[in-house]
N, C-alpha and C positions, 0 to 999 in steps of 0.2 A: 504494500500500500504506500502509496506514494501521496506527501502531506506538501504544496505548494507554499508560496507567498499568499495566495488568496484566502487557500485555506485557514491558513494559520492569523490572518488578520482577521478575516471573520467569525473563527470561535474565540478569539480573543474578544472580540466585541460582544459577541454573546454572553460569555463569563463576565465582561462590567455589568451589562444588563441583570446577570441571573444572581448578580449580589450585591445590590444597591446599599450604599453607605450612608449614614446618615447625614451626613452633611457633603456637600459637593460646592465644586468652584471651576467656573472653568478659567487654563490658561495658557492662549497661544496656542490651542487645541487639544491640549492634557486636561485631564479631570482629576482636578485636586479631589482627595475620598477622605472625611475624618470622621473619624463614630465612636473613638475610645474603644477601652479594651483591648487585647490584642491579636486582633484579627488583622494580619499583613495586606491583606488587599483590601480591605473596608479602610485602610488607616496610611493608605499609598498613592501618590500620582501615578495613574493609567498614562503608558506614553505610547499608545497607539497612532494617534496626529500629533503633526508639530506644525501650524500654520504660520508663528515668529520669524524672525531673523534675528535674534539675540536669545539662546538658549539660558544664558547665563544669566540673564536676567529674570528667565522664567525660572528659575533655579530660584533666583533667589527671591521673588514673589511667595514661591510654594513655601518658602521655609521660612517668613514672614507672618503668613497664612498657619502654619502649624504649631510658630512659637505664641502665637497669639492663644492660640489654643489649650495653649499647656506641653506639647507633644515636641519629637524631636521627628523633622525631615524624614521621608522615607518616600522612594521611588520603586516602581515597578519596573523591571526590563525584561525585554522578551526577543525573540530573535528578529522582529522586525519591527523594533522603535524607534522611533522616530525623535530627531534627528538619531543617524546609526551611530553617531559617537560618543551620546549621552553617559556611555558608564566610563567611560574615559573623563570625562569631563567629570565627573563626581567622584572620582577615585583621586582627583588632582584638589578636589576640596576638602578630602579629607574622609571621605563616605563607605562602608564598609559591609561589603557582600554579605550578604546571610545565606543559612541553608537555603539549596537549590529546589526550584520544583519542576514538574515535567508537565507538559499536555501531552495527553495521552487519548490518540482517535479513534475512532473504530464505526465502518458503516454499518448501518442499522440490518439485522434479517429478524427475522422473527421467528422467536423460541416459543415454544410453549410455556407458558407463563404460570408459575406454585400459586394454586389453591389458596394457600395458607398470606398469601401476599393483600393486602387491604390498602387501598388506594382510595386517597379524599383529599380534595381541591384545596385545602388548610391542614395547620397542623395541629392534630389534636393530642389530650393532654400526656397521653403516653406516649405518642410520638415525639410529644416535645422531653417525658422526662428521659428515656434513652436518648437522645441525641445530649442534650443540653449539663445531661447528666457525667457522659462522658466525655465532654472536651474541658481542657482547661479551667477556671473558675474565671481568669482573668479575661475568655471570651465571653460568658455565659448573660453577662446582661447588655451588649450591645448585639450578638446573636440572635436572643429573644428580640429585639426589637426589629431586628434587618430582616427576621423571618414573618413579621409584620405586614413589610414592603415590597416579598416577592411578586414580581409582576409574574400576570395571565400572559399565554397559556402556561397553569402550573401543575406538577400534580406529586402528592406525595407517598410517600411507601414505607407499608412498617410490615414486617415481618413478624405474625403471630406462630407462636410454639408452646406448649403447654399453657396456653391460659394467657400468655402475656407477649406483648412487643416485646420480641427482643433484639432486630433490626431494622435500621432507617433508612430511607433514600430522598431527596428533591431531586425533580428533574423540572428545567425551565428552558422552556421552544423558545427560536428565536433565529433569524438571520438562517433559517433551514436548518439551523444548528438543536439537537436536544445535550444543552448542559447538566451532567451529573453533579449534584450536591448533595452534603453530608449523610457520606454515606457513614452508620456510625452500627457498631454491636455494643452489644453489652459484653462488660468483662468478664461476667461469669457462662457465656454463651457464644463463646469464638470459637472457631472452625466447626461448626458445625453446621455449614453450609446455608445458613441463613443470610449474611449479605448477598454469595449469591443471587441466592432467590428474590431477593429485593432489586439486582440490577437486571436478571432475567426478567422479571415484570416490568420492568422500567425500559428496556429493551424492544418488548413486545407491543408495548405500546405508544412507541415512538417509533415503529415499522409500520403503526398503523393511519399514523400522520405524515404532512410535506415536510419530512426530515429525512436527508442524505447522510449528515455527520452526527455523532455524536461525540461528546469530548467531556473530560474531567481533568481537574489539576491534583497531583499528589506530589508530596515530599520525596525528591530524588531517595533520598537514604529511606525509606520507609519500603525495605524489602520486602517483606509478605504483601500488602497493597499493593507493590507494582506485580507481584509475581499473578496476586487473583485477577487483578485487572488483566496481564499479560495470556491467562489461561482463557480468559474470557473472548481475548479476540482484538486487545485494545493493540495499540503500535504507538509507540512515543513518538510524536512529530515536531514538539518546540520544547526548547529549554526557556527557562525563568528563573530572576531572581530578586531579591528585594534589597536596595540599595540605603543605608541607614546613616543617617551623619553619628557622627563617632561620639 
């Protein structure tokens, strides 16, 4: 499978879309993103466009805009941001790479879709407590809220097994694109093939919509998730990383 320039610009545009930040700005065609807590791309300049001719300045507007805030600068970069010299330019002001993360593609076919999989246009209250339950405490209250403002078309997925949810999925259409979100288990209910079955449902019904691509971002170092993602059929097509002033 072969992932282009277009491709890769367009589920990137999808992914701003499928996880709207609380606060936004635009500059010079970047989307300044703050919302607190520590969620990297809710809390990152998107640099998909650059319509400027002084990058440096839009540098430093954004870190104007985040000191104001309380927060320290943080840039997103992807393999096709714009301008292409930005992390040059921000490794020279001092800025300092974080863990890497991958988009990772994969065209839609259609699986037959687990029984046990429950899908509803919001997120309900045990959907919200395994997910919310399992990430960090420092994302948990700007998460609740961005989960708030996922835009249509949405749909979300929890995987019941004995009585209870014990794995999550978002998925959110967009640009032909269906973006994967938090996909989450419960700790005491891993590998036992319930995210699966929440991405197989998730799968099956973005085959049955105008979606070509599908795509998800995960933590390069995060072995097991790329390995299930990889068994599933995904293909890594862009690199990403979050650019932080020091």
């Amino acid at each position: 499978m072969q992932i282009g320039r277009a491709d890769r610009v367009r589920m990137e545009r999808a992914h701003v879309r499928a996880w709207p930040a609380l606060r936004t700005a635009g500059i010079s065609g970047w989307l300044w993103r703050c919302s607190g807590g520590g969620s990297h791309r809710a809390n990152s300049v998107s640099t998909i466009d650059f319509t400027g001719d002084d990058p440096r300045a839009a540098v430093t507007r954004a870190e104007t805009l985040y000191h104001a805030a309380g927060q320290k600068a943080q840039f997103q970069i992807f393999d096709e941001t714009s301008p292409p010299g930005l992390a040059e330019l921000l490794r020279g002001r001092g800025y300092r790479q974080g863990v890497p993360t991958v988009t990772m593609f994969k065209l839609p076919e259609d699986p037959a879709a687990d029984a046990d999989v429950e899908i509803r246009d919001h997120a309900w209250d045990e959907w919200l407590a395994v997910y919310l339950g399992e990430i960090t405490e420092s994302r948990r209250m700007a998460n609740a809220e961005i989960l708030k403002r996922i835009p249509q078309p949405r749909a979300f997925f929890g995987c019941r097994r004995g009585g209870r949810i014990v794995s999550t999925a978002l998925c959110v259409a967009g640009d032909g694109c269906a973006v994967v979100e938090c996909v989450t288990t419960r700790s005491d209910c891993r590998r036992q093939g319930s995210a699966r079955a929440v991405l197989t449902a998730l799968e099956h019904r973005a085959a049955l919509q105008d979606i070509d691509l599908i795509g998800l971002q995960v933590d390069a170092q995060n072995a097991p998730a790329v390995a299930l993602y990889e068994r599933l059929g995904f293909v890594a097509g862009a690199d990403n990383s979050f650019w932080s002033e020091a």
